[in-house]
C-alpha positions, 0 to 999 in steps of 0.5 A: 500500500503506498504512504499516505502524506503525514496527517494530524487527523488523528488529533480528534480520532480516539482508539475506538477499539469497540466500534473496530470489533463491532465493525469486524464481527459485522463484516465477517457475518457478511455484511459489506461496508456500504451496508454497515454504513447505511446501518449506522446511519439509520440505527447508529449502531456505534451509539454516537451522540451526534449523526456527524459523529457517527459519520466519522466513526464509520469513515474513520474506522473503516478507513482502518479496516480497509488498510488491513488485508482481509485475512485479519478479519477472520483471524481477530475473532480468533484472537483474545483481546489483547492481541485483538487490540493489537490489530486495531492498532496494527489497523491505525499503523497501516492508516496514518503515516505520521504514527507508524514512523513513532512506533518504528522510530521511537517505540521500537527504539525503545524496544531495541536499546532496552528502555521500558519507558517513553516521556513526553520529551521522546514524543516531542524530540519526534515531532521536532525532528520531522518538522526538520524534515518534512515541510507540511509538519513544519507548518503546525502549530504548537497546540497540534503536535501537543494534542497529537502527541497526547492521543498518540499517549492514549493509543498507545495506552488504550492498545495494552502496550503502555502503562497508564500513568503520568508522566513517563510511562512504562512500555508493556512489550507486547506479545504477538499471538503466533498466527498473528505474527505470520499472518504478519510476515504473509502480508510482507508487514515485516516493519510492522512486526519489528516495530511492536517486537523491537527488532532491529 
């Protein structure tokens, strides 16, 4: 799949984990994107507050879903939780560009030099370094990176490989079921692999 350009889009997209499982179940029970999408409108199925909000819910998620090979969806109702929360974030990696490149370069980094922890200043030190390097970055504000960086925390939080916590916050090394991480290596998503394994 090519690289999408670097987003801050996720400054106002939650995990969303129930409404990616819900989404999942209802695809492998047959129904197609155009009818969950038609069903969410009409019986607001992710329980939304607003209609808006259940649009971009469904757009959202399904964009996620999407990115994904469709050999995932079968394999996440075989999954326990933690390793279905895995694929949800495995899903978000695979649809924004800007938090894959922090899962490759921070978190695996960690992974890697044996360093249970990311702080704020390691999130920050990312940004800086692709606002050096990339100019669409370099035109956001302070009060976006912050935010971005603050959702990037509460993925990371929500998916099970970070302790919930202020401040520096531990990294729960994740532990990839076995099919999983083949379905992984059939799909050619080795960086993705190593960046939750930490492997070189």
């Amino acid at each position: 799949m090519p690289r999408k350009e670097y987003s801050a889009g996720m400054v106002k997209l939650p995990f969303w984990f129930s409404e990616f499982k819900k989404m999942i179940s209802l695809l492998n029970s047959g129904k197609t994107l155009p009818e969950i999408k038609s069903l969410n409108l009409k019986e607001n199925i992710f329980s939304a507050p607003t209609e808006a909000r259940a649009i971009q819910i469904f757009n959202t998620v399904s964009t996620r879903v999407k990115a994904l090979d469709q050999g995932f969806y079968g394999l996440f109702e075989q999954c326990d939780v933690s390793n279905q929360k895995l694929i949800a974030l495995i899903a978000v990696m695979e649809s924004d560009s800007l938090f894959f490149d922090f899962m490759y370069e921070v978190y695996r980094e960690k992974l890697i030099i044996g360093i249970d922890e990311i702080s704020d200043s390691d999130i920050s030190v990312f940004f800086k370094d692709k606002q050096i390097q990339n100019e669409r970055v370099a035109k956001w504000t302070d009060y976006t990176l912050k935010r971005l960086g603050t959702i990037y925390r509460t993925v990371l939080m929500e998916s099970g490989i970070l302790e919930r916590s202020t401040g520096s916050r531990k990294i729960i090394k994740p532990i990839l079921d076995r099919a999983l991480e083949q379905k992984l290596k059939d799909c050619g998503m080795e960086m993705t692999l190593r960046a939750l394994t930490g492997v070189r």
